[in-house]
Backbone as ProteinMPNN parsed JSONL, in Angstrom:
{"seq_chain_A": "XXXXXXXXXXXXXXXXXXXXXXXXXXXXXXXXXXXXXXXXXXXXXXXXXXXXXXXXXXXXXXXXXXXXXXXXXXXXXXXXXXXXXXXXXXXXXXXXXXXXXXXXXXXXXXXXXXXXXXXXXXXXXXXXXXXX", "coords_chain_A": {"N_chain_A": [[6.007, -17.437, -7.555], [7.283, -14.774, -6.581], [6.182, -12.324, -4.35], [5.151, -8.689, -4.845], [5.459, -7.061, -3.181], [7.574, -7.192, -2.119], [8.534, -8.669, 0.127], [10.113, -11.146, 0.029], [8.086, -13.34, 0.243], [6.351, -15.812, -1.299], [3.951, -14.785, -3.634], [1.049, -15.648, -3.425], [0.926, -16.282, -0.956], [1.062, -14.15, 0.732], [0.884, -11.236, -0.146], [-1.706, -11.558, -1.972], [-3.61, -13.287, -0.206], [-4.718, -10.996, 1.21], [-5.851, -9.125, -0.846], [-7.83, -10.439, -2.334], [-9.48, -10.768, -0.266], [-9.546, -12.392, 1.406], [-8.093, -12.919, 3.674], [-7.41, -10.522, 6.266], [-4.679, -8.107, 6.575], [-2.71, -8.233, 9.809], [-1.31, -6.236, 10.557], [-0.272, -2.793, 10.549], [1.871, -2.127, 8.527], [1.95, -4.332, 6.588], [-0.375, -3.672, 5.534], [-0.167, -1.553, 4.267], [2.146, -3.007, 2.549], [0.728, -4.849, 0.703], [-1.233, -2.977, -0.381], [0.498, -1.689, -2.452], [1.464, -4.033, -3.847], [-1.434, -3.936, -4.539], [-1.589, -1.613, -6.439], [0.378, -2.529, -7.971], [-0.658, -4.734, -9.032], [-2.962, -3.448, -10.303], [-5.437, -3.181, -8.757], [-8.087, -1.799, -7.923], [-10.205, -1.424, -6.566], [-9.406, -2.617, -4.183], [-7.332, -1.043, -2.932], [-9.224, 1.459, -2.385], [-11.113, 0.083, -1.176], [-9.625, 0.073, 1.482], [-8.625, 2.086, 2.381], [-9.081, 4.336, 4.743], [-12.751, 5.635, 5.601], [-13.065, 8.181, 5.895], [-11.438, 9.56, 4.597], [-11.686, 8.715, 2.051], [-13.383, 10.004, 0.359], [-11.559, 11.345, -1.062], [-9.891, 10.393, -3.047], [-10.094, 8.925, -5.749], [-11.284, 6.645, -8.455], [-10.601, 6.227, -11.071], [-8.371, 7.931, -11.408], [-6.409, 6.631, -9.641], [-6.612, 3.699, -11.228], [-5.312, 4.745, -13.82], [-3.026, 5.935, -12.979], [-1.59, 3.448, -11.808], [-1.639, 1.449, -14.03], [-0.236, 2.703, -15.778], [2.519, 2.82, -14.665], [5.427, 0.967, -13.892], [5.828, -0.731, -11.362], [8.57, -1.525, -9.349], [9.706, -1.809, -6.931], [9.791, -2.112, -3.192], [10.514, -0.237, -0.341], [10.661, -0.788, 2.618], [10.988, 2.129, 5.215], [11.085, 2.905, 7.938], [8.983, 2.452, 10.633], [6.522, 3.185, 13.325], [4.508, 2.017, 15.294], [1.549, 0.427, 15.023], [1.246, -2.148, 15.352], [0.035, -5.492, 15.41], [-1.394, -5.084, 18.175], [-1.684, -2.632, 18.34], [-3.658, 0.556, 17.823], [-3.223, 2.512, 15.822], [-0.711, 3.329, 13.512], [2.608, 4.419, 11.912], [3.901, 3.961, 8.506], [6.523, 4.628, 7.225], [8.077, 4.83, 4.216], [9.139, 3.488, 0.449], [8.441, 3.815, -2.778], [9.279, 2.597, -5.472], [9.457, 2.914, -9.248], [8.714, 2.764, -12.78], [8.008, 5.562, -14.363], [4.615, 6.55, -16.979], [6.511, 7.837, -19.288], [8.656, 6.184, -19.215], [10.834, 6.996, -17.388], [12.596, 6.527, -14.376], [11.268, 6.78, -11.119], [10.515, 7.639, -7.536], [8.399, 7.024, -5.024], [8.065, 8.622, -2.187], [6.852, 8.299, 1.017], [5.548, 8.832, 4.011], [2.797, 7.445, 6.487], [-0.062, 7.474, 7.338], [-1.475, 4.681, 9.319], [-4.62, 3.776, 10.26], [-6.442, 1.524, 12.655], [-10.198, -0.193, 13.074], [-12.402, -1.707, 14.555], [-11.129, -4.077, 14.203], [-9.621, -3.967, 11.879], [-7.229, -2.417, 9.485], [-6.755, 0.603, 8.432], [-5.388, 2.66, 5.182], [-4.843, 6.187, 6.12], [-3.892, 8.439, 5.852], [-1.373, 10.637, 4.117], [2.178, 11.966, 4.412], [4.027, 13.268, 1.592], [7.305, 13.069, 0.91], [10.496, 14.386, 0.613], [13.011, 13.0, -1.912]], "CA_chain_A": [[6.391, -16.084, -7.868], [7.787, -13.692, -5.468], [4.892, -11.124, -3.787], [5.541, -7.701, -5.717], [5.704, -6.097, -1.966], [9.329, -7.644, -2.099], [8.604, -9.533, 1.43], [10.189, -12.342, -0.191], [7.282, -14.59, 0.253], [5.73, -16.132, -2.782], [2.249, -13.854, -3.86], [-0.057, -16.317, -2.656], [1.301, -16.461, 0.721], [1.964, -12.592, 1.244], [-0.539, -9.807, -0.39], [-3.04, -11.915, -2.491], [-4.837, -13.206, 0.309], [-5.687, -9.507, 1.27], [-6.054, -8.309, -1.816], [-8.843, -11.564, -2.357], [-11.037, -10.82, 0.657], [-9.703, -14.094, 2.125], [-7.837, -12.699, 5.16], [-6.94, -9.087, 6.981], [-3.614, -7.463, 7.277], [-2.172, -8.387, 10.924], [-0.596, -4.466, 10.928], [-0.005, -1.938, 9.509], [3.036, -2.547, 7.265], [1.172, -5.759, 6.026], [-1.223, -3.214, 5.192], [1.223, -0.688, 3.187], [2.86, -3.578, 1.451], [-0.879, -5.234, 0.2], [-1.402, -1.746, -0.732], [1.966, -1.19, -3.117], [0.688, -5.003, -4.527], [-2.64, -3.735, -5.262], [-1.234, -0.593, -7.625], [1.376, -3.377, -9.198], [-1.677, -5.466, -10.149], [-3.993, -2.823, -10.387], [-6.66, -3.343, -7.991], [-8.332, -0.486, -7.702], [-11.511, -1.336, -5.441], [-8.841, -2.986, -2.723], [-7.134, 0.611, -2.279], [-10.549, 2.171, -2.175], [-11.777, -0.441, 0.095], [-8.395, -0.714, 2.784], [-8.888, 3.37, 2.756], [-9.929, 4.781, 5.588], [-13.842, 6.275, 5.133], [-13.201, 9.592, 6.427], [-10.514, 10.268, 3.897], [-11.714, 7.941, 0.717], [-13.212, 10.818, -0.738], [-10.44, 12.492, -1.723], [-9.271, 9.744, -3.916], [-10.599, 8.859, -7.153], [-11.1, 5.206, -9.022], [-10.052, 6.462, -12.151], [-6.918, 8.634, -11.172], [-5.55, 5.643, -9.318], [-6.452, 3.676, -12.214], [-4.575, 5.49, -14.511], [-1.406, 5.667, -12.601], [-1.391, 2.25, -11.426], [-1.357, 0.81, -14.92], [0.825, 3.311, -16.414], [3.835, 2.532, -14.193], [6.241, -0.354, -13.735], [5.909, -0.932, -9.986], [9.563, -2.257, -9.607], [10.768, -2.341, -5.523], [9.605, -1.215, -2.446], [12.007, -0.21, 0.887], [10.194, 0.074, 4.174], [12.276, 3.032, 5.73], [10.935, 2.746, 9.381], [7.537, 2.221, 11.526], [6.073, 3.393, 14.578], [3.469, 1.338, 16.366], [1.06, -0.436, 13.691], [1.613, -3.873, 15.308], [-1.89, -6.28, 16.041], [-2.54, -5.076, 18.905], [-2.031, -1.051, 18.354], [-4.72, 1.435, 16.939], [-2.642, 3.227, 14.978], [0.842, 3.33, 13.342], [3.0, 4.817, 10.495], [5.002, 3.528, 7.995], [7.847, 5.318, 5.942], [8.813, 3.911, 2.767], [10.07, 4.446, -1.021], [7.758, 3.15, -3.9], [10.545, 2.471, -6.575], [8.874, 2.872, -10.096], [9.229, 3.83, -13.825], [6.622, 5.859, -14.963], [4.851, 6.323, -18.462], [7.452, 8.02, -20.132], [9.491, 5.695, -18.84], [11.863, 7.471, -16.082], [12.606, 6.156, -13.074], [10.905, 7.632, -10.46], [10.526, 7.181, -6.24], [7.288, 7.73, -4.205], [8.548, 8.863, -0.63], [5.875, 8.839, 1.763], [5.121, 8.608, 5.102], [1.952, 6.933, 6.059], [-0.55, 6.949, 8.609], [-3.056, 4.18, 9.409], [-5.571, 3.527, 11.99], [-7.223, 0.014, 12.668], [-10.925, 0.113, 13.317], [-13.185, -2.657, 14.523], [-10.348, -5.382, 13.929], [-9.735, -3.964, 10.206], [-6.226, -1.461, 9.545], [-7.191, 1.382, 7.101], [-4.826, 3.69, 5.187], [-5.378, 6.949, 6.329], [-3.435, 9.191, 4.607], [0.481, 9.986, 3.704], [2.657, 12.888, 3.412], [5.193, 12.914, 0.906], [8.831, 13.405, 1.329], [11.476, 14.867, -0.471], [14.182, 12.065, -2.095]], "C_chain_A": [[6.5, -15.28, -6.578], [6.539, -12.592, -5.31], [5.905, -9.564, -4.513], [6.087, -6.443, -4.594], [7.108, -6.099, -1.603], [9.611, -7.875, -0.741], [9.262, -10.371, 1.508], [10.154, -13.738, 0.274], [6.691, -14.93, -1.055], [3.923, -15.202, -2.862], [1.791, -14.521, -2.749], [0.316, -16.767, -1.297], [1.354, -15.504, 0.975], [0.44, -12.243, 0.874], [-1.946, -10.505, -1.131], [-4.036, -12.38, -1.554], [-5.875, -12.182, 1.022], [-6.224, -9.171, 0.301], [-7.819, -9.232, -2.622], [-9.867, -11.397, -1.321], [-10.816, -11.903, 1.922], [-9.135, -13.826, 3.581], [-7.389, -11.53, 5.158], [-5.573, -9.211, 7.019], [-3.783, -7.455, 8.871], [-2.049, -6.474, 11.396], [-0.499, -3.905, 10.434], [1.344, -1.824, 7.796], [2.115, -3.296, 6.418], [0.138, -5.057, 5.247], [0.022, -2.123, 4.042], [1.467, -1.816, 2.268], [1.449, -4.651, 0.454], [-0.875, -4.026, -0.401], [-0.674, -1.432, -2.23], [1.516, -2.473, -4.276], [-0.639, -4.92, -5.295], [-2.806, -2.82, -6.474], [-0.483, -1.671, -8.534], [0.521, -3.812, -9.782], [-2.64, -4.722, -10.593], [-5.271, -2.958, -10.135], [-7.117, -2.501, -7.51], [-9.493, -0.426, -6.513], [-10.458, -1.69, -3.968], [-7.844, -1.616, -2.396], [-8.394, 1.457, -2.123], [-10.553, 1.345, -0.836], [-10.687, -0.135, 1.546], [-7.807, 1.152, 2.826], [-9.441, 3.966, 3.478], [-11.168, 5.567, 5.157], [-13.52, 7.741, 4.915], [-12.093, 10.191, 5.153], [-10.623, 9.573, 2.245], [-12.249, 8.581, -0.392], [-12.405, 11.662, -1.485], [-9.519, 11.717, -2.828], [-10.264, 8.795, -5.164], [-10.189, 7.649, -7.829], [-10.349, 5.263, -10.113], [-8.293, 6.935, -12.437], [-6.125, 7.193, -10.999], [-5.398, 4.413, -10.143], [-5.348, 3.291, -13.036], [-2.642, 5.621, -14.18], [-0.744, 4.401, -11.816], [-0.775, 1.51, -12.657], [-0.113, 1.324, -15.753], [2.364, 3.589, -15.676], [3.579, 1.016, -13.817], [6.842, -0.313, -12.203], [7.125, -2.012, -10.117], [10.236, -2.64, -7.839], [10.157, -1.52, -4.602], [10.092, -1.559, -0.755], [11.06, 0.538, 2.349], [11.512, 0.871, 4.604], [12.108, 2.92, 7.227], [9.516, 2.932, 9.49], [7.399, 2.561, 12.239], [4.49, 2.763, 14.418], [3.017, 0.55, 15.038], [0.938, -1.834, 13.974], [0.02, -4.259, 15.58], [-2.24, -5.847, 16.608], [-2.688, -3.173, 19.281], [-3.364, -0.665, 17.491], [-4.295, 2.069, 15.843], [-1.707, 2.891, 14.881], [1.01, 3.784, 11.804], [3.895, 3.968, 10.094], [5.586, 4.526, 7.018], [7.977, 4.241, 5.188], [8.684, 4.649, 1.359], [8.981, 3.198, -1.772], [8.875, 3.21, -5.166], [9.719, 1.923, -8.139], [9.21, 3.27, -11.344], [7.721, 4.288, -13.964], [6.274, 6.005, -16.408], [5.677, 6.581, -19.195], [8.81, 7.244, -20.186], [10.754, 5.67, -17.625], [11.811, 6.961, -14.829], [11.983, 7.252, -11.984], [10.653, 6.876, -8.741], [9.664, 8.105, -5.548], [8.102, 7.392, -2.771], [7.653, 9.004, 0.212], [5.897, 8.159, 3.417], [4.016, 8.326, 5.547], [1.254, 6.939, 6.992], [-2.248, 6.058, 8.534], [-3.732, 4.006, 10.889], [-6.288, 2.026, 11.662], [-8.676, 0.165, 13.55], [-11.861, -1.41, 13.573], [-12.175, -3.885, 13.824], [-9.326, -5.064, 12.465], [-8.475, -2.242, 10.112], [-6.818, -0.848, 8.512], [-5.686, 2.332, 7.209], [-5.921, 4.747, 5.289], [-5.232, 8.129, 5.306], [-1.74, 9.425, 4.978], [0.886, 11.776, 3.695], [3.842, 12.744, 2.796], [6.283, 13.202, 0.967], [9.665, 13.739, 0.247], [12.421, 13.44, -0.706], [15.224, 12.199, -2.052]], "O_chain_A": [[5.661, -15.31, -5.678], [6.05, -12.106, -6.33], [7.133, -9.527, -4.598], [6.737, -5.422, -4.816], [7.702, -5.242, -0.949], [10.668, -7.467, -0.259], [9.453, -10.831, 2.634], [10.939, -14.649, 0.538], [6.634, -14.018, -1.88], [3.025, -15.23, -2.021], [1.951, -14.257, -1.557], [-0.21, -17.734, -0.745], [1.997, -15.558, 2.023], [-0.648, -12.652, 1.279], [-3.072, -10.064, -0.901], [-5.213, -12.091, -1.77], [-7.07, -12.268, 1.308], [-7.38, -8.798, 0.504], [-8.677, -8.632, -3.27], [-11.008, -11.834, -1.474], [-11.494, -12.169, 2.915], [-9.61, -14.405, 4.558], [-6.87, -11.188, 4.095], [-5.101, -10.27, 7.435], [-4.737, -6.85, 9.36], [-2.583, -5.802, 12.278], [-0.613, -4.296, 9.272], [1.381, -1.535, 6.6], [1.537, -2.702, 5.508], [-0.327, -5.674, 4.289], [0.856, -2.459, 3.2], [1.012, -1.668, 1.134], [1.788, -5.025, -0.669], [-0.162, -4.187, -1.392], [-1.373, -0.927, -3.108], [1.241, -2.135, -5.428], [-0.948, -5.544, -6.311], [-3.684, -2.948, -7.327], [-0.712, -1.692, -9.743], [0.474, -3.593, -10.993], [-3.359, -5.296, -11.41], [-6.162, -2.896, -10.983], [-6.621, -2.202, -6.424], [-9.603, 0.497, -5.706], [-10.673, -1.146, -2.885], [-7.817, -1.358, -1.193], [-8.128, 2.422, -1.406], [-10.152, 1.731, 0.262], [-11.224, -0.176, 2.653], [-6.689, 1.423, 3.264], [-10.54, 4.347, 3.075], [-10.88, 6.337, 4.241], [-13.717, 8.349, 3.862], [-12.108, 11.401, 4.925], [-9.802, 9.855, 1.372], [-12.044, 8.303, -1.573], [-12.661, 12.497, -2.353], [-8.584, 12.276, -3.402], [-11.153, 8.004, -4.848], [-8.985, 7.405, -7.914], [-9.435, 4.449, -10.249], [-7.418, 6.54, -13.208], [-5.418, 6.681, -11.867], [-4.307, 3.85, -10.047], [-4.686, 2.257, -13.113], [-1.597, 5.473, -14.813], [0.384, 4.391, -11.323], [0.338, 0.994, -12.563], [0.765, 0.626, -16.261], [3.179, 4.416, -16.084], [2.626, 0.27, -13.593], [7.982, 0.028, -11.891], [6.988, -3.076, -10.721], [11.047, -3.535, -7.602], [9.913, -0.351, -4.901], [10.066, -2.626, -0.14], [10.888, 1.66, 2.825], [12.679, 0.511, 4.456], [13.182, 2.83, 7.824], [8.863, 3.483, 8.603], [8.546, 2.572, 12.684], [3.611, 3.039, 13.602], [3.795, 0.126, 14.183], [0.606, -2.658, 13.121], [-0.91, -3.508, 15.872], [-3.446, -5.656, 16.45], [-3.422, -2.6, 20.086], [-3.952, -1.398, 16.695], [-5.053, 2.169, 14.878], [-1.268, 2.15, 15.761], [0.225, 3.695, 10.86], [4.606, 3.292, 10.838], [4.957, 5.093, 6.125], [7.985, 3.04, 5.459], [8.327, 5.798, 1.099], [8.81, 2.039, -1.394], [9.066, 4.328, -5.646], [9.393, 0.742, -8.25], [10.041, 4.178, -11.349], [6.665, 3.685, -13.772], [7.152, 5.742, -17.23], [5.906, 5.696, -20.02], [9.778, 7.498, -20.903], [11.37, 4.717, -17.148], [10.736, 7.045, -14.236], [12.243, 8.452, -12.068], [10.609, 5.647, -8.683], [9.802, 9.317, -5.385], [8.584, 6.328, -2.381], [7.454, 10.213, 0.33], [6.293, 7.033, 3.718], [3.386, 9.215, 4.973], [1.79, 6.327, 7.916], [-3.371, 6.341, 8.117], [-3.408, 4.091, 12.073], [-6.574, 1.593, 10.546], [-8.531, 0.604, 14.691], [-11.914, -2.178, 12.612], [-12.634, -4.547, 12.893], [-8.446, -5.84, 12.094], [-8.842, -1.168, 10.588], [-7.397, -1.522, 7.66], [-5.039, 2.676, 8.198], [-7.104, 4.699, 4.953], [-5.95, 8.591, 4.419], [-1.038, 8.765, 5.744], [0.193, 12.651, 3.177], [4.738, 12.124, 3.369], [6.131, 14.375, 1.305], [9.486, 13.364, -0.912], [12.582, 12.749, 0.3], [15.978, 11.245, -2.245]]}, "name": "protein", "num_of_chains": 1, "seq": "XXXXXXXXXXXXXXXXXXXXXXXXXXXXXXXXXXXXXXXXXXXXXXXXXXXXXXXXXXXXXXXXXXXXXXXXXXXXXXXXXXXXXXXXXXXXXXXXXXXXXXXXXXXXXXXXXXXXXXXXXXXXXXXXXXXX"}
């Protein structure tokens, strides 16, 4: 089966072994698209956990949850990157979350993204959202 991050690598070669514990995101992207995988399947502790500390209170098990399960995570379009690679501290990613939501409507998360990598380990930080 194709990884839901639409890397097109098969799952178990792409986001499940992050999303399992079994190995780290390389960069930041790698980290974004694990991320986008973890709402499709609804893994709610591996977006908690792969959340930076300083900013993890502001997000809620339940909320994310809630809108994880109740959309149809359908495609997602890196738009561009800065830095983020192995051996940076930081880097952003742009990209489009392509989704229906409960009522069904198509809908597109736009965000811009910034993580930081700490002690070997990339965290999202936080995002702002963009107009479509």
């Amino acid at each position: 089966m194709n990884c839901y991050c639409c890397s097109e690598r098969e799952f178990e070669d792409c986001c499940q072994p992050f999303i399992g514990g079994i190995a780290k995101p390389a960069t930041a992207e790698e980290l974004m698209r694990s991320r986008f995988t973890a709402y499709a399947t609804v893994q709610v502790e591996y977006i908690l956990r792969t959340t930076h500390p300083s900013t993890r209170k502001f997000h809620d098990a339940e909320s994310i949850k809630i809108w994880a399960r109740s959309s149809n995570w359908e495609n997602l379009e890196i738009i561009s990157k800065t830095e983020g690679e192995a051996n940076d501290k930081s880097g952003t990613v742009e990209f489009k979350a392509f989704y229906t939501d409960a009522d069904g409507k198509p809908q597109i998360h736009h965000e811009k993204s910034n993580f930081r990598k700490e002690l070997g380990k990339w965290f999202f930080v936080d995002g702002k959202v963009l107009s479509n």
